[in-house]
N, C-alpha and C positions, 0 to 999 in steps of 0.2 A: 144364243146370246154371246155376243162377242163382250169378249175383256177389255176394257179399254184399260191401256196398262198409265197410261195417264192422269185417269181417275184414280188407280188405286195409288199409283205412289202422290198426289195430291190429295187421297184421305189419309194416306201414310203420314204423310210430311204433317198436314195439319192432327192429326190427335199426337203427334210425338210434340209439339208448338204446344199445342192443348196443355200436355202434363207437363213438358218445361215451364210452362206459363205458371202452371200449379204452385209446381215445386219451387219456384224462382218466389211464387206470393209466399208459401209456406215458411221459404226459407229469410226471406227478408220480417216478416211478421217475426218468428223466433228469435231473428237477432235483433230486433226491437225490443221486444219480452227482455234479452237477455243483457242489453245494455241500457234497461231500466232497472234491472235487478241487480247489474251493478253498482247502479247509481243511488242506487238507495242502498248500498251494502255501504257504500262510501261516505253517505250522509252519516248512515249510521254509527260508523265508526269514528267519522270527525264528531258526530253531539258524545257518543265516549269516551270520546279522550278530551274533547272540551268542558263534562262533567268532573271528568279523573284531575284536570288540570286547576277547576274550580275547589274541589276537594281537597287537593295539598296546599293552594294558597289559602283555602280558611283555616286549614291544620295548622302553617307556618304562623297564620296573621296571629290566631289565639295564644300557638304560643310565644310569638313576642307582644302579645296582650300578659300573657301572665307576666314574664320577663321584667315588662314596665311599669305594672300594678307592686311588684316584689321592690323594685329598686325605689318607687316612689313610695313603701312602705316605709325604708331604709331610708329615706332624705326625710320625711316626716318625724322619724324619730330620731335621727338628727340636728333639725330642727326646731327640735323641743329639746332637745339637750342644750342648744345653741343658747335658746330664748331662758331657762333658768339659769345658763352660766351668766346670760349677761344681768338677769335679776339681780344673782350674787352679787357680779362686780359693780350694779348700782348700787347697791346697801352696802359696799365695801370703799367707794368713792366716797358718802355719803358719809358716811364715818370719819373718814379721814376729813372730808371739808370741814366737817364741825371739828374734829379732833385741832387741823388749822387754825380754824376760824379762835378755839380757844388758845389755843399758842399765840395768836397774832396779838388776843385780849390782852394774856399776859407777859407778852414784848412790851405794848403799849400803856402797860400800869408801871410795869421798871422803868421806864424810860420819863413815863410823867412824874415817879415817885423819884429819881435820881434827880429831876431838873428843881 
């Protein structure tokens, strides 16, 4: 039996092709895998910090919900301070017109009781 050194470095050549061939799927599969795995590492991290970012704007929103529930407590009952001062000063007007109105009476009886 003769060697044919042809064949052998042509079965050489092809199983070394063979397991590059392998190794080349293996290794492109892996880096698929692994730039899926980061891409979902990145989703993940953007929906937490898009939860995180949700979380301190309702934290802020409430509290200038409170903020403006407190200051519109504080105009409310200034407002009702407002509306009995000017009660007052219609019952205080009111007085005086009539208090007028009897001055004016008794301007107008001197003045018919002089003529």
């Amino acid at each position: 039996m003769e060697i044919n050194y042809v064949n052998i470095i042509t079965l050489f050549l092809s199983a070394a092709g063979f397991w590059k061939f392998i190794e080349m799927a293996l290794k492109f599969r892996t880096e698929k895998r692994l730039k899926k795995a980061e891409t979902g590492d990145v989703f993940a991290h953007a929906n937490s910090q898009i939860v995180t970012n949700w979380m301190e704007w309702s934290k802020k929103l409430e509290e200038r919900i409170k903020e403006l529930e407190s200051k519109a407590k504080e105009f409310e009952s200034l407002i009702e301070k407002q509306r009995l001062r000017i009660g007052e000063m219609e019952k205080h007007i009111n007085s005086l017109e009539k208090h007028n109105a009897e001055l004016s009476n008794q301007i107008e009886e001197l003045i018919s009781n002089k003529a």
